[in-house]
Backbone atoms as SQL, in Angstrom:
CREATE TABLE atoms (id INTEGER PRIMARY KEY, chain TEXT, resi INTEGER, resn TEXT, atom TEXT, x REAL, y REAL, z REAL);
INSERT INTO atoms VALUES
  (1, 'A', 1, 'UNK', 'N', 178.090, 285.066, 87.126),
  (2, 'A', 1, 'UNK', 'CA', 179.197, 285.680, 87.821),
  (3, 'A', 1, 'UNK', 'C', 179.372, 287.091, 87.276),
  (4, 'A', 2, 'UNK', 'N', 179.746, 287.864, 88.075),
  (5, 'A', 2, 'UNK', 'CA', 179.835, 289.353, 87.523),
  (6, 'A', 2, 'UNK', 'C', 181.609, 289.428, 87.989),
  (7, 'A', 3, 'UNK', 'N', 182.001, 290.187, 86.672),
  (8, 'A', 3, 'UNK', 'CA', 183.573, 290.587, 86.749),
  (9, 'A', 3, 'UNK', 'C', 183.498, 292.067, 86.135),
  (10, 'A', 4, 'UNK', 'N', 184.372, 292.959, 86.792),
  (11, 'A', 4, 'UNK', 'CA', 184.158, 294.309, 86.395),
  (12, 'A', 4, 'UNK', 'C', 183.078, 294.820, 85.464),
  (13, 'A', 5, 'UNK', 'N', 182.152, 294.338, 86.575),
  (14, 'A', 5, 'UNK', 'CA', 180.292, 295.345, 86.381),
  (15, 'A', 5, 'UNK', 'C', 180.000, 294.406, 84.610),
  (16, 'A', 6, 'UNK', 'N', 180.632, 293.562, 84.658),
  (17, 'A', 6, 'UNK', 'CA', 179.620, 292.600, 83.287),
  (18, 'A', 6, 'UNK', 'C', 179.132, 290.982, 83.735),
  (19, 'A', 7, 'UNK', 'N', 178.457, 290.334, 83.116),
  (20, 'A', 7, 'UNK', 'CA', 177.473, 289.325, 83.578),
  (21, 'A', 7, 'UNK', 'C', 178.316, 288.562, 82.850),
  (22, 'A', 8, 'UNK', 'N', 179.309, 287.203, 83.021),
  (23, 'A', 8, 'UNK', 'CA', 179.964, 286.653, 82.604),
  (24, 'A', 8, 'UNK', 'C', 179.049, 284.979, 82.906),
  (25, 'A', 9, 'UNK', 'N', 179.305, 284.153, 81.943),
  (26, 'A', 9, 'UNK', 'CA', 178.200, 283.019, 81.865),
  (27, 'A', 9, 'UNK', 'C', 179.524, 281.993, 82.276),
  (28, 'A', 10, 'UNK', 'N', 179.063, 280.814, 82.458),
  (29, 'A', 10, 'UNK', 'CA', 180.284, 279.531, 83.052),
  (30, 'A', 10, 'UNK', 'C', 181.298, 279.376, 81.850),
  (31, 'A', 11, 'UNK', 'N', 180.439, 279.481, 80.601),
  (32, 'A', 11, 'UNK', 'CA', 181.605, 279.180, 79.338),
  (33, 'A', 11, 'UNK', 'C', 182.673, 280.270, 79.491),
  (34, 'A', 12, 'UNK', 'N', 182.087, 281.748, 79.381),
  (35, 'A', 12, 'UNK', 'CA', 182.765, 282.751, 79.507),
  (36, 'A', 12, 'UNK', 'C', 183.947, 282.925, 80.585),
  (37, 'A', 13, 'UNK', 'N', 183.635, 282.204, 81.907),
  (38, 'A', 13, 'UNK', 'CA', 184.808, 282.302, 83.066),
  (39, 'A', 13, 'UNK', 'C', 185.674, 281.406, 82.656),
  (40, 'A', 14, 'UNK', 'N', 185.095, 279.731, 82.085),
  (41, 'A', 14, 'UNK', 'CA', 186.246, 279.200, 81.777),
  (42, 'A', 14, 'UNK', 'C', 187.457, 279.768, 80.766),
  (43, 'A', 15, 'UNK', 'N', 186.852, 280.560, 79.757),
  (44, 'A', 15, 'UNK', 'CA', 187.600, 280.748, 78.487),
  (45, 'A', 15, 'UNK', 'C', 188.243, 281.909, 79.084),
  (46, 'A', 16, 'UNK', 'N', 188.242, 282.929, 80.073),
  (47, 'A', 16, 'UNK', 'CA', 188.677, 284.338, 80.938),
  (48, 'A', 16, 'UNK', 'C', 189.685, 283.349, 81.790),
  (49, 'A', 17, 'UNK', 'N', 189.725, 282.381, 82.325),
  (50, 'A', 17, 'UNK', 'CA', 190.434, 281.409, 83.068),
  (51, 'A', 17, 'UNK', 'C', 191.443, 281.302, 82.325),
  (52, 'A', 18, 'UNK', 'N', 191.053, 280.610, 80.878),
  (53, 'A', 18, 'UNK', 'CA', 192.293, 280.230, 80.484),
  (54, 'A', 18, 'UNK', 'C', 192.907, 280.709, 79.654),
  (55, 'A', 19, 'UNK', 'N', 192.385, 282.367, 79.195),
  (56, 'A', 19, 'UNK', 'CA', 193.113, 283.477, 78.833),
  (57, 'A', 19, 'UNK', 'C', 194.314, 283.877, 79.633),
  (58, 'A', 20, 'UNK', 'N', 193.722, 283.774, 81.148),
  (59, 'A', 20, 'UNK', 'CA', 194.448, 284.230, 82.385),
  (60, 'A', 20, 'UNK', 'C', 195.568, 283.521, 82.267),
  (61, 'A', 21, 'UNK', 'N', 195.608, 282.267, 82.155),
  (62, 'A', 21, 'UNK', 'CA', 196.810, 281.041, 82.771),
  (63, 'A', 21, 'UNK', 'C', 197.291, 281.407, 81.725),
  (64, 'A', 22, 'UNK', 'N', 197.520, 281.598, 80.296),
  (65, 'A', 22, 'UNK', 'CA', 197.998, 281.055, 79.069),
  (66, 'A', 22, 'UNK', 'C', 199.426, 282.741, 79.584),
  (67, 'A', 23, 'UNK', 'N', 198.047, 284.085, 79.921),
  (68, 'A', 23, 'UNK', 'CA', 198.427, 284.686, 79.866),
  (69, 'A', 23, 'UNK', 'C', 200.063, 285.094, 81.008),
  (70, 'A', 24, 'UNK', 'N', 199.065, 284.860, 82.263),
  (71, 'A', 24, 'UNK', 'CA', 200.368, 284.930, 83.694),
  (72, 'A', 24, 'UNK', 'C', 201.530, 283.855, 83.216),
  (73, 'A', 25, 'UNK', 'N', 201.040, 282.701, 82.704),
  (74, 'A', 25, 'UNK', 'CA', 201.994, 282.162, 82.731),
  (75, 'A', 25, 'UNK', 'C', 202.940, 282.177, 81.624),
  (76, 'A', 26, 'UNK', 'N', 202.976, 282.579, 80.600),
  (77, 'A', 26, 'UNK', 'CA', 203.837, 283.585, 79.683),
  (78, 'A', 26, 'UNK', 'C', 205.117, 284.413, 80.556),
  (79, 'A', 27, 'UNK', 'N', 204.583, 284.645, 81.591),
  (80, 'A', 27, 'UNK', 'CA', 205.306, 286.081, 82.427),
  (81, 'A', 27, 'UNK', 'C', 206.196, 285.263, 83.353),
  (82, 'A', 28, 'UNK', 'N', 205.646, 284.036, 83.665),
  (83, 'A', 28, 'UNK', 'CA', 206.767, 283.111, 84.824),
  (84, 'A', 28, 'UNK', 'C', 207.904, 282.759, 84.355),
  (85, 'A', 29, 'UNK', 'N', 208.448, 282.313, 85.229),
  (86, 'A', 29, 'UNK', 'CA', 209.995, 282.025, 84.963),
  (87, 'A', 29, 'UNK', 'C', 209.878, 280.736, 84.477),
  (88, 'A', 30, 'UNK', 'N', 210.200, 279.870, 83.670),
  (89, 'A', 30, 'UNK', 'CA', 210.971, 278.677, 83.505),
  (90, 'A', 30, 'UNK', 'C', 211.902, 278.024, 83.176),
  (91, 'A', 31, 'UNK', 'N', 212.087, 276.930, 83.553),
  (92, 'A', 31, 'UNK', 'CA', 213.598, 275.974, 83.860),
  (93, 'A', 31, 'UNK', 'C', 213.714, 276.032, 82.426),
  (94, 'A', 32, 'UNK', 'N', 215.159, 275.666, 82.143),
  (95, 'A', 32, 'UNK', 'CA', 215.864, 275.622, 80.422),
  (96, 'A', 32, 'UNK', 'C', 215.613, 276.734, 80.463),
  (97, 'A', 33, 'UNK', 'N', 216.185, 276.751, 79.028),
  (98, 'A', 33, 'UNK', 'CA', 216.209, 277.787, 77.943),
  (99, 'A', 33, 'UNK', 'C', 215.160, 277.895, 77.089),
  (100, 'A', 34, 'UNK', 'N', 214.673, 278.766, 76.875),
  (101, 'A', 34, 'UNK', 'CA', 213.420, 279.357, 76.119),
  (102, 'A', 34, 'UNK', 'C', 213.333, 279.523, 74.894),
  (103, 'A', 35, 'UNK', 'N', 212.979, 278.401, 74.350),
  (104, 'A', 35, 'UNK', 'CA', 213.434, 278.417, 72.637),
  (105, 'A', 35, 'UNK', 'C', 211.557, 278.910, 71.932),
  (106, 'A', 36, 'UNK', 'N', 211.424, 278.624, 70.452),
  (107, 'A', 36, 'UNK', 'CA', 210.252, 278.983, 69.883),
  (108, 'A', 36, 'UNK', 'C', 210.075, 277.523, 69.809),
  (109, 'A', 37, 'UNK', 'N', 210.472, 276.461, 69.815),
  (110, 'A', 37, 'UNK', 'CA', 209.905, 275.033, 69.330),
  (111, 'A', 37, 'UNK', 'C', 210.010, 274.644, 70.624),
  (112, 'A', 38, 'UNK', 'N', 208.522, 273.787, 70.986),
  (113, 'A', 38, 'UNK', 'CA', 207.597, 273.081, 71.839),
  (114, 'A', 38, 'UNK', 'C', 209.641, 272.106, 72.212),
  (115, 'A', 39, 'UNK', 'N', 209.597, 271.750, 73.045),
  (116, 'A', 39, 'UNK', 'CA', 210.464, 270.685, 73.190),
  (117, 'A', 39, 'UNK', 'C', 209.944, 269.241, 74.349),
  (118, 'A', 40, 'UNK', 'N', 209.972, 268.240, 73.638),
  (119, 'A', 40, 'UNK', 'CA', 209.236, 266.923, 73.813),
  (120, 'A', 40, 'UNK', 'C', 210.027, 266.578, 75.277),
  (121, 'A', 41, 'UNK', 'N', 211.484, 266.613, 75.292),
  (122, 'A', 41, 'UNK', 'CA', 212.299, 265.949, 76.206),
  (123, 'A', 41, 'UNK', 'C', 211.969, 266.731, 77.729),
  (124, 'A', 42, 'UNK', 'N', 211.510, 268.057, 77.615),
  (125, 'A', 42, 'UNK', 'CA', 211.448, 269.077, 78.731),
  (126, 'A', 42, 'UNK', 'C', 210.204, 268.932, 78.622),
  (127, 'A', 43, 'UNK', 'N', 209.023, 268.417, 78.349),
  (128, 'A', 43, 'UNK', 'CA', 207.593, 268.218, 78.181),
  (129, 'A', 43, 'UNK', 'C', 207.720, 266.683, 78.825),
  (130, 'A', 44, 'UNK', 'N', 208.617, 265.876, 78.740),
  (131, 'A', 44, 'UNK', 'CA', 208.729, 264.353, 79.343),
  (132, 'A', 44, 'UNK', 'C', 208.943, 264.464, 80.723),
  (133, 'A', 45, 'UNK', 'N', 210.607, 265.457, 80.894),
  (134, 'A', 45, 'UNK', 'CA', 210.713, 265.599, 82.446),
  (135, 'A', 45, 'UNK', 'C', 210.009, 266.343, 83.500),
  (136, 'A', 46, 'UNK', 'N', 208.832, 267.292, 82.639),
  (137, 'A', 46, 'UNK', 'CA', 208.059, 268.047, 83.700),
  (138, 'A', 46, 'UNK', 'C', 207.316, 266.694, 83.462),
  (139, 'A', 47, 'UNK', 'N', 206.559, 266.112, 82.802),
  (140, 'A', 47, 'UNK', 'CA', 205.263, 265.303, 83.380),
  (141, 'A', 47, 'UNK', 'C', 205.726, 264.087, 84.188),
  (142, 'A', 48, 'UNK', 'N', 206.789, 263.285, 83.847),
  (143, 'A', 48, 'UNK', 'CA', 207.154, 262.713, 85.109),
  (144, 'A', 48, 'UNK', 'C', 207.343, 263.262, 86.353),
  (145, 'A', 49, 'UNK', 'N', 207.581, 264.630, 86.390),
  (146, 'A', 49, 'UNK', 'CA', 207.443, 265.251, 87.816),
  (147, 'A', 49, 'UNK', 'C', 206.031, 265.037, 88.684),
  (148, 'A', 50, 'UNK', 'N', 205.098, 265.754, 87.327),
  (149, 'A', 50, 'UNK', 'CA', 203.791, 266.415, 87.641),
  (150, 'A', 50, 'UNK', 'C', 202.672, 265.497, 87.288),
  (151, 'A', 51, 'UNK', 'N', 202.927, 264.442, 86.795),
  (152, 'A', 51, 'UNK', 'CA', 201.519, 263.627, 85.848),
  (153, 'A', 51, 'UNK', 'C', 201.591, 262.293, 86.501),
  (154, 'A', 52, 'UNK', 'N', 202.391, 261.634, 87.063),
  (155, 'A', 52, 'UNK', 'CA', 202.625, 260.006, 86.960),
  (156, 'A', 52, 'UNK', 'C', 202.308, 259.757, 88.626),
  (157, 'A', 53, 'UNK', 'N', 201.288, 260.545, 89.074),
  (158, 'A', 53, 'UNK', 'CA', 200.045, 260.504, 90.454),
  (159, 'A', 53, 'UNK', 'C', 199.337, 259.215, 89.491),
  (160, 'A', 54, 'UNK', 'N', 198.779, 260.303, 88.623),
  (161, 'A', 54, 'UNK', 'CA', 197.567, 259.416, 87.672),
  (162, 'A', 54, 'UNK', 'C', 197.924, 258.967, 86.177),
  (163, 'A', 55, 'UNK', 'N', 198.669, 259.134, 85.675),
  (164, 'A', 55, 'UNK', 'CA', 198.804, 258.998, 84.050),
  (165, 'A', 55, 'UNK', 'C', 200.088, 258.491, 83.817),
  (166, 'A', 56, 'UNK', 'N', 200.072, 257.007, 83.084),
  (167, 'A', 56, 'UNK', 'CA', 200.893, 256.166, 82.699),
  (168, 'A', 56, 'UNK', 'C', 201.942, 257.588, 81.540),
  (169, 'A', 57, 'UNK', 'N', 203.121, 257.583, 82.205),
  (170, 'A', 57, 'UNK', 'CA', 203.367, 258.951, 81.038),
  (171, 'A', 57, 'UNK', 'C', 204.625, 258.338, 80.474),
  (172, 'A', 58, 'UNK', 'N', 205.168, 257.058, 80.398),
  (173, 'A', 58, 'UNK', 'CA', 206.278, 256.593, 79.958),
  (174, 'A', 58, 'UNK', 'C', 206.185, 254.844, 80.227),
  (175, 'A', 59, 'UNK', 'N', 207.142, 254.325, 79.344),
  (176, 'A', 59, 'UNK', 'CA', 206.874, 253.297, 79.640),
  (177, 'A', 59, 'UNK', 'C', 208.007, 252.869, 80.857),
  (178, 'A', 60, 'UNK', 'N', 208.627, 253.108, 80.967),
  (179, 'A', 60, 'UNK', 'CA', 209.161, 252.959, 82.356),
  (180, 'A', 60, 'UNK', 'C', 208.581, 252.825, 84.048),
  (181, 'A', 61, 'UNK', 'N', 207.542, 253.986, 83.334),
  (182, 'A', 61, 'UNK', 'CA', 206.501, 253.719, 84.355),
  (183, 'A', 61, 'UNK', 'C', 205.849, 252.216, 84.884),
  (184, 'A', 62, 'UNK', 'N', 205.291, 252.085, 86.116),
  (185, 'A', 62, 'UNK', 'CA', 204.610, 250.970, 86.205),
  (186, 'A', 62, 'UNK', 'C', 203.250, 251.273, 86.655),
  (187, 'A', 63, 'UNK', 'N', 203.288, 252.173, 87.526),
  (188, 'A', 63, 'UNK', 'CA', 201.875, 252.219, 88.382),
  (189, 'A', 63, 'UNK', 'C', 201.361, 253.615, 87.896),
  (190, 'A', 64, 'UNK', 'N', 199.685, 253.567, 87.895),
  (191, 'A', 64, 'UNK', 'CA', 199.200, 254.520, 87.513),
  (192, 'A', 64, 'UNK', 'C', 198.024, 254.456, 87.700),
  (193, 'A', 65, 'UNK', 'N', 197.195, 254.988, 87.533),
  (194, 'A', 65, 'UNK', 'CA', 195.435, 254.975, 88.243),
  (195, 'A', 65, 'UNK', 'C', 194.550, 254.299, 87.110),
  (196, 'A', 66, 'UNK', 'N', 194.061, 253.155, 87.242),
  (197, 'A', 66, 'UNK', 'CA', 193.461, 252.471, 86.138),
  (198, 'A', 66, 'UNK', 'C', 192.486, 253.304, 85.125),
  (199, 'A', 67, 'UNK', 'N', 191.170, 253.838, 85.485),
  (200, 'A', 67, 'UNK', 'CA', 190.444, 254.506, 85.056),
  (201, 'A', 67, 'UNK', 'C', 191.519, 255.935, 84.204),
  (202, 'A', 68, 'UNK', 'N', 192.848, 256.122, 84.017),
  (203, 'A', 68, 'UNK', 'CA', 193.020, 257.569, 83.579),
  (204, 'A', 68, 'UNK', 'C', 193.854, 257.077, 82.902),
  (205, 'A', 69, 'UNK', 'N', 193.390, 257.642, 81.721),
  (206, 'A', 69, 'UNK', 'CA', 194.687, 257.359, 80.049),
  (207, 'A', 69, 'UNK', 'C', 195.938, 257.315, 80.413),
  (208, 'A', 70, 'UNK', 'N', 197.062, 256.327, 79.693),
  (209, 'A', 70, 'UNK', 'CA', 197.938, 256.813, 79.438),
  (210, 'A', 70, 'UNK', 'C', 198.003, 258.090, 78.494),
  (211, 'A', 71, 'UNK', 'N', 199.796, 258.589, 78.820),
  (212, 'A', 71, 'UNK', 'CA', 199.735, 259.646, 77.622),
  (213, 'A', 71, 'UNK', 'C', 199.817, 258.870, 76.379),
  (214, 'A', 72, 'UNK', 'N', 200.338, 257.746, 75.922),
  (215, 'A', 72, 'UNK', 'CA', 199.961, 257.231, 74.470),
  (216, 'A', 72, 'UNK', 'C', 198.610, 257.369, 74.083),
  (217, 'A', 73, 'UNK', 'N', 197.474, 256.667, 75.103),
  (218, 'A', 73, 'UNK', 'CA', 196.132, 256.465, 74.839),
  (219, 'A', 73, 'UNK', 'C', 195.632, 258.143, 74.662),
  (220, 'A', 74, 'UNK', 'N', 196.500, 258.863, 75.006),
  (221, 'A', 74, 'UNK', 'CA', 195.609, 260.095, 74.974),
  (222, 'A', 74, 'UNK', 'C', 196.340, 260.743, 73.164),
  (223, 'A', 75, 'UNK', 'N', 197.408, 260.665, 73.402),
  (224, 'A', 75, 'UNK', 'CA', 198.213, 261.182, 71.954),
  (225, 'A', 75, 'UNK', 'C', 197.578, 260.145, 70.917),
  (226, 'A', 76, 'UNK', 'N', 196.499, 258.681, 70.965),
  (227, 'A', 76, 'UNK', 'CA', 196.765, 257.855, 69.870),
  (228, 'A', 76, 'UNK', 'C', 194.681, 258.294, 69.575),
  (229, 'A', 77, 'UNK', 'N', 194.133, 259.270, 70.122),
  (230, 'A', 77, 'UNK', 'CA', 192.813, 258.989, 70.252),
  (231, 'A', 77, 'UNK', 'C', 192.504, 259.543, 68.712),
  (232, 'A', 78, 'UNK', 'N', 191.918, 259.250, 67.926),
  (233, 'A', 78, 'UNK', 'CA', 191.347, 259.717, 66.777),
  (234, 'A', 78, 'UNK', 'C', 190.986, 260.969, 66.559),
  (235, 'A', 79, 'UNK', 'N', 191.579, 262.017, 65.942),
  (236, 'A', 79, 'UNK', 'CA', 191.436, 262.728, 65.864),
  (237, 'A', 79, 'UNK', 'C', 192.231, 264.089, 66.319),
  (238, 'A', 80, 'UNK', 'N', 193.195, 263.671, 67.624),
  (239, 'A', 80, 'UNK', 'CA', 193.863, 264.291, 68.765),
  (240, 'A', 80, 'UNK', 'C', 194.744, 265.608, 67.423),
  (241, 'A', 81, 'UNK', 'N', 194.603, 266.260, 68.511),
  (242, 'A', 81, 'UNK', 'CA', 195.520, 267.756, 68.366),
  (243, 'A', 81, 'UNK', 'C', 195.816, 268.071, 69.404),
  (244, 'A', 82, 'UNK', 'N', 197.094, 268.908, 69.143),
  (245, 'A', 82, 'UNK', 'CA', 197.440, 269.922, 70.552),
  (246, 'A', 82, 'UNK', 'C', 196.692, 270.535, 71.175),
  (247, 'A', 83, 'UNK', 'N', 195.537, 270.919, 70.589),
  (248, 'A', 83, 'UNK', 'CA', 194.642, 272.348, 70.981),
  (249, 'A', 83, 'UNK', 'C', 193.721, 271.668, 71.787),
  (250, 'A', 84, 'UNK', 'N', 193.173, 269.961, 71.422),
  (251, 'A', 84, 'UNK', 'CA', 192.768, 269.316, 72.211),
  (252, 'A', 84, 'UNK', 'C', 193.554, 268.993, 73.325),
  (253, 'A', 85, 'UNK', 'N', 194.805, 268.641, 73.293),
  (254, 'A', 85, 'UNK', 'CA', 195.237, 268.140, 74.871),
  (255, 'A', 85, 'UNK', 'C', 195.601, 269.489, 75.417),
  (256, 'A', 86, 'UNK', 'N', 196.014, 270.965, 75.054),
  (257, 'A', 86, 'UNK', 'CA', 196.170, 271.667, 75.738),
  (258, 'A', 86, 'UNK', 'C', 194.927, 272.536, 76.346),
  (259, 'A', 87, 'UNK', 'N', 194.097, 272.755, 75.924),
  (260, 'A', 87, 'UNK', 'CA', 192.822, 272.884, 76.250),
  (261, 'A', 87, 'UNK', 'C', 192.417, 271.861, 77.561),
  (262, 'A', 88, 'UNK', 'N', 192.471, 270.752, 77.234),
  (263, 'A', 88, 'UNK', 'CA', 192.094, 269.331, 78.426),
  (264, 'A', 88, 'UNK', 'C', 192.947, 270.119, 79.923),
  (265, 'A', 89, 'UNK', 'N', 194.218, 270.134, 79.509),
  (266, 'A', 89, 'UNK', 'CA', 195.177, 270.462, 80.498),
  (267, 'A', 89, 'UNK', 'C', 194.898, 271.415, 81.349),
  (268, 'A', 90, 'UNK', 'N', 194.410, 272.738, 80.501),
  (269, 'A', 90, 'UNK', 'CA', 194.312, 274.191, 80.854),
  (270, 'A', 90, 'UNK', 'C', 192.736, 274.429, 81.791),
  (271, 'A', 91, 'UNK', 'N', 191.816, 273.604, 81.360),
  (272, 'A', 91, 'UNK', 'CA', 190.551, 273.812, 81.654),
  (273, 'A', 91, 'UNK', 'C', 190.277, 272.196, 82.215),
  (274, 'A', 92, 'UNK', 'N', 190.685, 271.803, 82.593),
  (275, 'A', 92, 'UNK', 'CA', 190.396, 270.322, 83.073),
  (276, 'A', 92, 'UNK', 'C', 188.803, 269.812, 83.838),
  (277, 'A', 93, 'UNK', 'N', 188.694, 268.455, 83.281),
  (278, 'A', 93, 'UNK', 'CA', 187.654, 267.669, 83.595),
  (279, 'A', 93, 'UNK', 'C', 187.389, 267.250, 84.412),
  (280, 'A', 94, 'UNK', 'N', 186.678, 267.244, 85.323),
  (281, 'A', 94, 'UNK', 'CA', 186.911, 266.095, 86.708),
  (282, 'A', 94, 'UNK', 'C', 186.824, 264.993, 86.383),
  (283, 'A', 95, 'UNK', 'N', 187.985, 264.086, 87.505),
  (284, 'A', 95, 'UNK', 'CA', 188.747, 264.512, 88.096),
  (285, 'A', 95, 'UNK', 'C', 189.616, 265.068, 87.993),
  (286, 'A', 96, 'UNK', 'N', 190.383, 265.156, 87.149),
  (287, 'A', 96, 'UNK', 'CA', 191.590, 265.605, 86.741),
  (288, 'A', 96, 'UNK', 'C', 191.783, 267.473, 87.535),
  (289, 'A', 97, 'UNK', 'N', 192.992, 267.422, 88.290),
  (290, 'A', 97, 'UNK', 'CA', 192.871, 268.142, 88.669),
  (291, 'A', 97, 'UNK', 'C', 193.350, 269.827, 87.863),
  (292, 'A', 98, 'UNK', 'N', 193.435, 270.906, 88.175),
  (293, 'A', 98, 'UNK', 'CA', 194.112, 271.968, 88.206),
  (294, 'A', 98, 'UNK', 'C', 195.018, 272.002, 88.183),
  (295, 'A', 99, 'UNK', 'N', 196.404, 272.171, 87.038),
  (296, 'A', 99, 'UNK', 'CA', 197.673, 271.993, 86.741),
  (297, 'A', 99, 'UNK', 'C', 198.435, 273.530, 86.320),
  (298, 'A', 100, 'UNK', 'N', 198.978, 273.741, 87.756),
  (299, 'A', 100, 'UNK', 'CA', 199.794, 274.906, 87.680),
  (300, 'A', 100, 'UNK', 'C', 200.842, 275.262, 86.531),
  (301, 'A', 101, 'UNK', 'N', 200.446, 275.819, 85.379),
  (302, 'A', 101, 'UNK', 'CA', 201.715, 275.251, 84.250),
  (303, 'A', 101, 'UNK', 'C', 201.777, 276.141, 83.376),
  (304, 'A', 102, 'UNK', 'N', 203.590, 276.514, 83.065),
  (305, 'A', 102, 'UNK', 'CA', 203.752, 278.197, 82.202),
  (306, 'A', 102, 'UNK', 'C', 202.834, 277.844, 80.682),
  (307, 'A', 103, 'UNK', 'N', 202.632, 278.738, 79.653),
  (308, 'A', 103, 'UNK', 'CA', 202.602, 278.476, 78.381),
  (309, 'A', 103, 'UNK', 'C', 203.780, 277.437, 77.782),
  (310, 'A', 104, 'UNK', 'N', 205.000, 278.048, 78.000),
  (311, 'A', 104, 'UNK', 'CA', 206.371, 276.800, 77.266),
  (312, 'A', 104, 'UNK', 'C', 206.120, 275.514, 78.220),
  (313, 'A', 105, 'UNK', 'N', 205.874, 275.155, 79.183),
  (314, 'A', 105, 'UNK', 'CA', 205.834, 273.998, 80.075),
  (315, 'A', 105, 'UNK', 'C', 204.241, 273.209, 78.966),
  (316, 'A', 106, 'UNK', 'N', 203.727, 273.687, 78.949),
  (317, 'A', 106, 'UNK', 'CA', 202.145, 273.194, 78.066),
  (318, 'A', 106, 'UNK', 'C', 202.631, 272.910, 77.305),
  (319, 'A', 107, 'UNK', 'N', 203.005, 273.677, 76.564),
  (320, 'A', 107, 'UNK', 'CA', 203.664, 273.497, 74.759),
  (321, 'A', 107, 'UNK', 'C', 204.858, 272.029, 74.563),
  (322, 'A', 108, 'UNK', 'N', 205.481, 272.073, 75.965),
  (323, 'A', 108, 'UNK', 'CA', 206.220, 270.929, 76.058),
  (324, 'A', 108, 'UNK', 'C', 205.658, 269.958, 76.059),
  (325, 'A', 109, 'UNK', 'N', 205.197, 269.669, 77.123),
  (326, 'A', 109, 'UNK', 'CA', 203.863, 268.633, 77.579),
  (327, 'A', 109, 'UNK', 'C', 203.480, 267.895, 76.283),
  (328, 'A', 110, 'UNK', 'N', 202.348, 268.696, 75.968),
  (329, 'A', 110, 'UNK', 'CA', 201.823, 268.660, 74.690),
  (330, 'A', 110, 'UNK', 'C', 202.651, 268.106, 73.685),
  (331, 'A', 111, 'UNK', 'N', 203.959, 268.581, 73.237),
  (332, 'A', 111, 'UNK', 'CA', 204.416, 268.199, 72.472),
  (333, 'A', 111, 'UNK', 'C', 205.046, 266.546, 72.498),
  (334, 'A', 112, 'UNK', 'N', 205.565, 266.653, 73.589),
  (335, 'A', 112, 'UNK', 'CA', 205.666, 265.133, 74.373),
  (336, 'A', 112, 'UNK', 'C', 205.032, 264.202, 74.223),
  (337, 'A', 113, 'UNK', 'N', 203.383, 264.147, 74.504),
  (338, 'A', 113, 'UNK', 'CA', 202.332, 263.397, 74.304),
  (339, 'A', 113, 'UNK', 'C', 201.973, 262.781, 73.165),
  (340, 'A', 114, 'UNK', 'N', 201.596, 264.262, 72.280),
  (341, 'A', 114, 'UNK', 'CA', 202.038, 263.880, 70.587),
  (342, 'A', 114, 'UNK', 'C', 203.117, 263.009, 69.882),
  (343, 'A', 115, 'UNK', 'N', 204.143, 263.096, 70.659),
  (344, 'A', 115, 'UNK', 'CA', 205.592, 262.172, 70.314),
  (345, 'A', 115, 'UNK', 'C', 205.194, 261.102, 70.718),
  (346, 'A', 116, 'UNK', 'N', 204.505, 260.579, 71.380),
  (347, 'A', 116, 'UNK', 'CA', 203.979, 259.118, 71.915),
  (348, 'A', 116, 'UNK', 'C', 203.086, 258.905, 70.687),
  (349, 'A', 117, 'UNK', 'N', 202.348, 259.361, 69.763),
  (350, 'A', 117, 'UNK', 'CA', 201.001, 258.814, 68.738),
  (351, 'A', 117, 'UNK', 'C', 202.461, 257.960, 67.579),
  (352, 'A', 118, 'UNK', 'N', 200.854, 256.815, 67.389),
  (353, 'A', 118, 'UNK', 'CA', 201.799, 256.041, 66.858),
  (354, 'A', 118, 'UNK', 'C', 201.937, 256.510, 65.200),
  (355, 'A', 119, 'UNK', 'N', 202.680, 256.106, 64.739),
  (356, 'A', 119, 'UNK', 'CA', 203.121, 256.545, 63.179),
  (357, 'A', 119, 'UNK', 'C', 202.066, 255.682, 61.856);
């Protein structure tokens, strides 16, 4: 792929991708108040908005797409970090689709998920 007259490789667009999102979406507006700490409870109510198509994201939940983690199974995987599920989020796997989402909305998310690993 060529982007302003340079030869950019697939790794390179993804990581320019998700420079981009981390970056625009810094600049969007979002709901609440805009604190410096990730907040779990506003990371719960966006993914019940946005996640529970496919991903068991609470236990309240009932239905969810067999083949796709819960968020526990994803917060309890060996090894898990933020940088891993926000990365997953930002640059996604198929299927998993393309998730329109500010930097503080991620950071929530994320932080949320993590609050599910068990102790």
């Amino acid at each position: 792929m060529r982007l302003w007259g340079f030869r950019v490789s697939l790794g390179g667009s993804a990581l320019l991708a998700f420079v981009l999102i981390l970056g625009l979406g810094s600049a969007a507006r979002t709901q609440g108040p805009v604190t410096s700490q990730p907040d779990p409870a506003r990371g719960k109510a966006l993914a019940e908005r946005v996640c529970t198509n496919c991903h068991l994201v609470s236990d309240r939940q009932t239905k969810a797409v067999a083949d796709v983690p819960s968020f526990a199974a994803i917060a309890n995987k060996p090894n898990q970090t933020e940088g891993a599920i926000m990365t997953r989020i930002v640059i996604p796997k198929h299927p998993m689709p393309v998730i329109p989402i500010t930097k503080s909305e991620l950071e929530d998310v994320t932080a949320y998920i993590m609050s599910l690993r068990s102790k």
